[in-house]
C-alpha positions as CSV (number, residue, x, y, z in Angstrom):
1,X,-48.4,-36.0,-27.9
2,X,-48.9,-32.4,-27.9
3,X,-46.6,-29.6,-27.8
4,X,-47.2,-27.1,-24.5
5,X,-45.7,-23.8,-25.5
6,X,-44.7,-21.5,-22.4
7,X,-45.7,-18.0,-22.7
8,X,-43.5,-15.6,-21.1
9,X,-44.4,-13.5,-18.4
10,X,-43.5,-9.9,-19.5
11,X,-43.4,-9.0,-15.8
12,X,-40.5,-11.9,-15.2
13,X,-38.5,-10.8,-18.4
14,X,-38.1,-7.4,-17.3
15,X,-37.1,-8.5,-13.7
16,X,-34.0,-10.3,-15.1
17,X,-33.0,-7.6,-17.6
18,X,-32.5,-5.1,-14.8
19,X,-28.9,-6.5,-13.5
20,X,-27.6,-6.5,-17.1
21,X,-29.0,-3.1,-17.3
22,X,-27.1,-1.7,-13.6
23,X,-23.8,-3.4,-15.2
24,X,-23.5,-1.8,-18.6
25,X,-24.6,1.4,-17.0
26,X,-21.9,1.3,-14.6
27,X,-19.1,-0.1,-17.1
28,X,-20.4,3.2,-19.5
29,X,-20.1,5.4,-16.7
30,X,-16.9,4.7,-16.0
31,X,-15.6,4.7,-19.4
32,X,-16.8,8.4,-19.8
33,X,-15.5,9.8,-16.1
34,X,-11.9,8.2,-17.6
35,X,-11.8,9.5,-20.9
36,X,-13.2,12.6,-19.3
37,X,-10.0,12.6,-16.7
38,X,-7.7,11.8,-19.4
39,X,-8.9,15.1,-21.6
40,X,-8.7,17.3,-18.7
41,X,-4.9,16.0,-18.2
42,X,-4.1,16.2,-22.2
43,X,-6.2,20.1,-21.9
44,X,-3.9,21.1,-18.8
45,X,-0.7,19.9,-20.6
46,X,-1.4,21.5,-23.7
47,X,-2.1,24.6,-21.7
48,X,1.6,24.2,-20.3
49,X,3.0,23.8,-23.1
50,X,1.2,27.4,-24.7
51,X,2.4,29.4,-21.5
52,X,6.5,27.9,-21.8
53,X,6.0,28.4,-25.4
54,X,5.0,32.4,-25.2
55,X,7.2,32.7,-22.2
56,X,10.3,31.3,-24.5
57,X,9.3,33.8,-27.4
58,X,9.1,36.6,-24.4
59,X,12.7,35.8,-23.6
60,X,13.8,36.2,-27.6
61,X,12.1,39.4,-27.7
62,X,13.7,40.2,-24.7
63,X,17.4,39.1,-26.3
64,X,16.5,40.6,-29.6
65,X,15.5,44.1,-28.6
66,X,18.6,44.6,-25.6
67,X,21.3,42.9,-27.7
68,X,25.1,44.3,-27.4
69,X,23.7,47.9,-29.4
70,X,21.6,49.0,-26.4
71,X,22.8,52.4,-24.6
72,X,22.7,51.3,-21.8
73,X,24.9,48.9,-19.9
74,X,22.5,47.5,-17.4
75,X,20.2,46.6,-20.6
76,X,23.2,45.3,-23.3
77,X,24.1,42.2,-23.8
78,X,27.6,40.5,-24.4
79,X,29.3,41.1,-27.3
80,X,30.8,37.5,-27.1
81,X,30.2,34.6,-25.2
82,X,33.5,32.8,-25.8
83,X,33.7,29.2,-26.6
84,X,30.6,27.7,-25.7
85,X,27.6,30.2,-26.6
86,X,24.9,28.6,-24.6
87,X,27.0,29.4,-21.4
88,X,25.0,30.9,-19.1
89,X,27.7,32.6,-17.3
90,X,29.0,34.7,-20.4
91,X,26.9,37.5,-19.5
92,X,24.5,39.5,-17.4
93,X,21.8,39.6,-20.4
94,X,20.9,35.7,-19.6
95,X,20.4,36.3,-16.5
96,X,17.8,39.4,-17.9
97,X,16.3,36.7,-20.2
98,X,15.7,34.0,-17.9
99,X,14.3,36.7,-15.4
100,X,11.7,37.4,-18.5
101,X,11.2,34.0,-19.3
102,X,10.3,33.2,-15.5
103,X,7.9,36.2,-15.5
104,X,5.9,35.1,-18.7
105,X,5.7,31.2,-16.8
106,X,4.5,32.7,-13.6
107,X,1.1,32.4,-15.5
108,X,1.2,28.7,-15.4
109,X,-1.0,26.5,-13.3
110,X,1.7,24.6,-12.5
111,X,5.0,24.9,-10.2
112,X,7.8,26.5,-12.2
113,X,10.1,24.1,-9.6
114,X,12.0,21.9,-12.1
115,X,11.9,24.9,-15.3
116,X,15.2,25.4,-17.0
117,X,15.8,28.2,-19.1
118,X,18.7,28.0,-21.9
119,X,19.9,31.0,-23.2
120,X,22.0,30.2,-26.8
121,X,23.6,33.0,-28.7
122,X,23.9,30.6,-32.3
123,X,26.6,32.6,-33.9
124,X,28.7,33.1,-30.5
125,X,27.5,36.8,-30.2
126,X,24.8,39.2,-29.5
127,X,25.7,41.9,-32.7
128,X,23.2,42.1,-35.1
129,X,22.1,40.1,-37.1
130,X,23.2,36.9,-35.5
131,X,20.3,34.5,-33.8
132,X,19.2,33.6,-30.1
133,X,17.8,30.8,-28.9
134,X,15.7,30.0,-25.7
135,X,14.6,26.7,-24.5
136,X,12.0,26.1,-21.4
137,X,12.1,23.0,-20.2
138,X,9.3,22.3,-17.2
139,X,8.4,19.1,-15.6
140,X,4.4,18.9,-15.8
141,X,2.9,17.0,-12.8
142,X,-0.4,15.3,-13.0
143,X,-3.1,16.7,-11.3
144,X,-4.2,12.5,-11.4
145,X,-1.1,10.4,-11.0
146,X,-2.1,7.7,-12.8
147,X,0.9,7.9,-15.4
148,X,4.0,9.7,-16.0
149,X,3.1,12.7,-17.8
150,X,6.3,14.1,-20.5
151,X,8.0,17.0,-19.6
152,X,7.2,20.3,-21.4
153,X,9.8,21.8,-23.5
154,X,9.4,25.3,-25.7
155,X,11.7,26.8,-28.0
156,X,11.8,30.2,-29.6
157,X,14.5,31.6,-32.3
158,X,15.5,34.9,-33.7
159,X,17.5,37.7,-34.8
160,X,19.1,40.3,-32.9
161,X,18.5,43.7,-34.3
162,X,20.6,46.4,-32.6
């Protein structure tokens, strides 16, 4: 008995390699275009997070520079804010701050909607050298919904110095 070997037919192999070839091309192709999607989200949120954070230290500069020693009345701040020094009724100098703070987020992509500004005076006053806090808080939508994307949330502190 004798063995028959088959040769192959180099034309026939290639013809059946070409599916496998459509299919991991595709399956690669869609792997980069997602991770490619997901960078662009992760870029845009990291992008949000840099304008809230420079629009919160805005707002402390802001607070810092006008505290209660300014000549001026339209441009001082309270001397006290009572009981509860992130109130952001004790004074027309928040309502300064979070006008700054809103300025400095206008240069966001996104909406400034959902944004919440929080204006603390730490040590209950604005008299040098106490402290001021403010916190941005901004919804981020995705420009792909495909997930929930975290809120952004920036804050700044520092020290009154007139």
């Amino acid at each position: 008995m004798t063995k028959m070997c088959r040769l192959s037919n180099p034309r026939r192999d290639r013809f059946q390699t070409r599916g496998a070839t459509i299919v991991e091309f595709s399956l690669t192709l869609l792997t980069v275009i997602f991770v490619f999607f997901l960078l662009f989200e992760f870029c845009m949120w990291i992008y949000c997070y840099n304008v809230m954070a420079d629009a919160a230290k805005a707002g402390v500069r802001y607070a810092i520079v006008h505290g209660s020693g300014t000549v001026s009345a339209s441009q001082s701040g309270p001397s006290t804010c009572g009981s509860n020094p992130c109130a952001s009724d004790c004074s027309t100098n928040v309502a300064a701050v979070q006008a700054e703070v809103t300025k400095w987020a206008s240069f966001s992509a996104y909406s400034r909607a959902g944004m919440t500004i929080n204006v603390c005076y730490l040590d209950g006053s604005n008299v040098a050298p106490n402290r001021v806090q403010v916190r941005v808080n901004a919804p981020v939508a995705p420009f792909f919904n495909l997930w929930s994307t975290p809120p952004v949330t920036a804050t700044a502190q520092g020290r009154i110095v007139n």
